[in-house]
C-alpha positions in Angstrom: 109.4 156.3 118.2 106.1 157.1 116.7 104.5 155.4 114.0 103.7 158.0 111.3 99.8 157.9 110.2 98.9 159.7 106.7 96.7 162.3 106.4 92.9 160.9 104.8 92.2 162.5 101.7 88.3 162.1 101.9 88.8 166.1 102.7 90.0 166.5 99.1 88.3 168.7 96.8 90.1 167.4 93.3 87.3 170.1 91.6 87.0 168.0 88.5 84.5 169.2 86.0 83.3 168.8 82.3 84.9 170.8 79.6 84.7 171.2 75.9 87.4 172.2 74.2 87.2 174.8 71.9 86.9 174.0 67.9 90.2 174.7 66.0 88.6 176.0 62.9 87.4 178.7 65.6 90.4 179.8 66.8 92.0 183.6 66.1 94.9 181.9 65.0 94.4 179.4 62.5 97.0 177.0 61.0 98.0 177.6 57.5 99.1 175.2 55.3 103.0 174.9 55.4 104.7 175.0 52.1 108.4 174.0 51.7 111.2 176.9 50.9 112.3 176.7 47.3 116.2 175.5 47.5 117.2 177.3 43.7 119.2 179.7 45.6 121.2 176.6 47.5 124.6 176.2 45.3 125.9 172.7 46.2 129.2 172.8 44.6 130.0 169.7 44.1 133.5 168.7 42.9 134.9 165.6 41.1 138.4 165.1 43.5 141.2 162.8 41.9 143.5 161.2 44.0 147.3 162.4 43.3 149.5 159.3 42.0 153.0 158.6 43.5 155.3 155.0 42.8 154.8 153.0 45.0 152.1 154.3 47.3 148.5 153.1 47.5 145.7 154.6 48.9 142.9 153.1 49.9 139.1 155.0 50.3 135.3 153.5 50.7 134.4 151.6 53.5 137.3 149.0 53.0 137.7 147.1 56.8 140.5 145.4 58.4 139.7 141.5 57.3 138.0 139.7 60.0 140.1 138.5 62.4 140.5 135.1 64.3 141.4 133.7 67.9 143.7 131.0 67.8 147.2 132.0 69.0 148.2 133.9 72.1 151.3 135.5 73.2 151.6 136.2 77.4 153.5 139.4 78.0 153.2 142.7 80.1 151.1 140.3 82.6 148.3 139.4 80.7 147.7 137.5 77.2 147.1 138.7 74.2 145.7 137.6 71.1 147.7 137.7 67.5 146.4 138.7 64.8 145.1 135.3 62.6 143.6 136.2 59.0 142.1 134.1 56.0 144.7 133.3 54.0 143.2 135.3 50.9 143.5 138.0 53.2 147.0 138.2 54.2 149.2 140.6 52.9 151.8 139.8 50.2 155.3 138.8 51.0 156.0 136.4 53.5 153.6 135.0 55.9 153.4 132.5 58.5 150.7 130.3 58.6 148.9 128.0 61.3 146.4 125.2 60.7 143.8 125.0 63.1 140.6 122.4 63.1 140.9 122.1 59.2 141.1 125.8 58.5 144.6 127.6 57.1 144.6 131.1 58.6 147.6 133.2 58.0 149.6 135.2 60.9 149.0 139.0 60.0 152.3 140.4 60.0 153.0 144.7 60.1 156.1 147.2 61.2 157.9 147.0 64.5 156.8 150.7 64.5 152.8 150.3 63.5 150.9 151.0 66.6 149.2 147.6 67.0 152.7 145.8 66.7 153.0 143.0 69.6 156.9 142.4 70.7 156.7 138.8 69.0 159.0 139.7 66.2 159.3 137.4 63.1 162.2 137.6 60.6 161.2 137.7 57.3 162.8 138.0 53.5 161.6 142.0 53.6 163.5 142.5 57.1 162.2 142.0 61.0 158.4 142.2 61.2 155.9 142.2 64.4 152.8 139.9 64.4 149.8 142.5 64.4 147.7 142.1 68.2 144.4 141.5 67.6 141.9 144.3 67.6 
């Protein structure tokens, strides 16, 4: 094997040279000022929406987040442990709800549908029928 030696670049021409570029003002092209495209002709349509009313149905719009959530009780199933779902207890929903006490603090046990898609299998009998404590997301 051969140890590789590289080439020596006193050999190179790099050909470097002063220039002045030419002036701007000069040029055959000039800029022109830019002016902005008059947006009369834009129709904006805006439209004042209410929401339909039906019994017993809220809906909810804005930027209104899950409460925040806290760690605290587990569950261990499908090989793993989860966290469940623990709430302030201003932010639990009405109806019944179970509550823990942990270092001082009263957080409620966030409780939703055996069908809603973040459902855990704990299942909690309540006054309103079966419900699932929520997994926390």
């Amino acid at each position: 094997m051969s140890t590789y030696t590289p080439p020596a670049l006193s050999a190179v021409n790099f050909g470097l040279a002063a220039a002045t570029p030419d002036s701007v003002t000069n040029h055959p092209v000039a800029l022109s000022a830019y002016s902005a495209p008059a947006l009369a002709a834009v129709a904006f349509a805006l439209v004042s929406y209410t929401l339909p009313t039906f019994s017993g149905i809220d809906f909810e719009l804005g930027d209104d987040a899950f409460p925040t959530q806290y760690t605290g009780l587990r569950v261990y199933y499908g090989s793993a442990a989860h966290d469940l779902c623990l709430v302030a207890t201003a932010d639990a929903p009405s109806g019944d709800c179970p509550r823990i006490r942990k270092g001082g603090t009263t957080y409620a046990v966030y409780l939703v549908s055996t069908g809603d898609t973040n459902a855990s299998p704990v299942r909690i009998a309540t006054n309103d029928g079966t419900r699932a404590v929520r997994v926390k997301t």
